[in-house]
C-alpha angles and dihedrals in degrees: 000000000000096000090060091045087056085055091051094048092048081048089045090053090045095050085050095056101038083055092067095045105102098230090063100047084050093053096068095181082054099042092054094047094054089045083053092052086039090045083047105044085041100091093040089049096045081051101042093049089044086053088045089055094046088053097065087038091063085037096055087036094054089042104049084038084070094050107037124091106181108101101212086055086047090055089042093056100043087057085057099046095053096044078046091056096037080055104045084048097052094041087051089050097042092046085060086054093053089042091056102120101260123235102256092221096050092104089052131117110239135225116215127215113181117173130181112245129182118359109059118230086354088067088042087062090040103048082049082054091047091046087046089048085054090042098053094039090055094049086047081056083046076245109160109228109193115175123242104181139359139180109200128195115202102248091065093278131132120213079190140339117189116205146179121219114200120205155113097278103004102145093048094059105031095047094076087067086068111119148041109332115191126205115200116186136087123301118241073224096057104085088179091067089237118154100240119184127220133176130219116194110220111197112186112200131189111243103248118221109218086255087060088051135050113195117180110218090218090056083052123095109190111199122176127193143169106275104261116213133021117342145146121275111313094013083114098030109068143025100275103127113088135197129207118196107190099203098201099057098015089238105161112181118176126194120186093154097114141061094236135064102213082057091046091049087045095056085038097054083039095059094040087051082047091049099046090036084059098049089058090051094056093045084055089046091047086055096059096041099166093046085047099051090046090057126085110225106014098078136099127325096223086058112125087226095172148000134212114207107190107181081059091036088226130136117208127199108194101191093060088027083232110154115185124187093212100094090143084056096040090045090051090051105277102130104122095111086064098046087052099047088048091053083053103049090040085057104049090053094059091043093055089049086053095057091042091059090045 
């Protein structure tokens, strides 16, 4: 492990002084890719030269501890020398951390799916709350949301929304929502007070570039079409909603959210891309099915991953077994704390799985 850190601070050093040369701030493609790797190598490198630094302060401890008498230095120096050693620990743990092969889509915008499941118009409200709980966490992270697709229904519900979320990171963060996600409570609909329980699916997608996606014009079927439902000026009026059948998989997306057609046909082509992007993903994730199971958010789609209760105001995750009483603050978006808890846990399984194959 230290011999390669020494490689990536001698790259790190390397990276510093090429961005001060003139031919690579004037390459401005060149100059971006090496701050990203510089952005990128920046928190193993802090960590690694802290540890370094750690290091000579146990050594000289260890060293002036055999030679001082006075007992009030020696106390002095042993205090040192065990804050020295607590430090060196967390920063090797946390450089293993850093080390961890990193998921090559986590930079990536995502694209959101979130369908109501069992539960009728109930999972329709739910699956909107859900959408609104994405939408507020990502304007507390300064993310962008722009809706690609919905299906309303009139009492405030969505059968589906479709949305993309733009930020640094996105994909890191937003990937762990993927999954089964349960609502117990009683419906405005139930008039008997009974707790019913319904289920949304959230599936989170990396936005796929055209070079991460090949899509073949004779496997396309372009369809437009006048906007259907409620909508601004002209929405009703002209052929601006576009459907894309893609033959091979039967994927059929659909966008009317916007006025123009051209803009309708580009979120279209971008969600197909996600969706056939993501289809590539599972079947690498399939292939690796052990590495798959030991790690939190990349599992299957069908997985219960949490549940709501809202007549004891808690939020359960299953797969981490964390249970917060804060439903109101999770449902308005605060949900980084299991986010948080699910990086954790994700990474001490891998970890663990590191340390098994040493």
């Amino acid at each position: 492990m230290f011999d390669r850190l020494e490689d990536l601070v001698r790259r790190y050093e390397e990276i510093t002084k090429e961005l001060t040369e003139p031919s690579v701030v004037n390459d401005q493609k060149r100059f971006r890719n090496l701050m990203k790797e510089q952005s990128d190598l920046q928190p193993l490198v802090d960590a690694y030269l802290e540890y370094r630094r750690c290091q000579e302060t146990v050594l000289d401890s260890v060293a002036m501890l055999e030679e001082e008498s006075d007992e009030e230095m020696r106390e002095m120096l042993k205090e040192e020398l065990s804050d020295a050693r607590k430090r060196t620990a967390e920063l090797e743990q946390q450089m293993k951390i850093l080390l961890l092969p990193k998921d090559p889509n986590d930079d990536k915008n995502v694209i959101v799916e979130i369908r109501a499941g069992a539960g009728g118009d109930e999972a329709a409200l739910f699956a909107a709350e859900i959408y609104r709980m994405y939408a507020h966490y990502a304007e507390s992270r300064r993310w962008k949301v722009e809706v690609m697709e919905s299906d309303e229904i009139g009492i405030g519900g969505m059968k589906s929304v479709t949305f993309m979320v733009t930020g640094q990171g996105a994909y890191s963060v937003m990937k762990y929502e993927s999954g089964v996600h349960r609502v117990q409570r009683v419906p405005e609909t139930e008039s008997g007070g009974r707790i019913h329980t319904s289920t949304i699916t959230v599936a989170v997608m990396p936005e796929a570039e055209e070079v991460d996606v090949q899509i073949d014009e004779k496997d396309i079927r372009i369809d437009v079409m006048r906007a259907s439902g409620n909508g601004g000026q002209c929405v009703n009026t002209t052929d601006s909603a576009v459907r894309l059948t893609h033959y091979p998989t039967g994927i059929v997306v659909y966008s009317q959210t916007e006025k123009s057609q051209l803009q309708n046909k580009a979120k279209a082509f971008a969600l197909l891309r996600a969706k056939l992007y993501d289809i590539e993903c599972q079947k690498a994730h399939d292939a690796e099915a052990e590495a798959r199971r030991s790690q939190i958010g990349t599992g299957d789609r069908s997985e219960k991953i949490r549940t709501y209760n809202f007549p004891q105001g808690r939020v359960t995750d299953h797969r981490i077994n964390l249970t917060l009483y804060k439903l109101d603050k999770v449902m308005n978006g605060d949900i980084q704390e299991i986010i948080d808890a699910c990086i954790a846990a994700d990474q001490a399984a891998r970890l663990s799985k590191l340390n098994e194959s040493e």
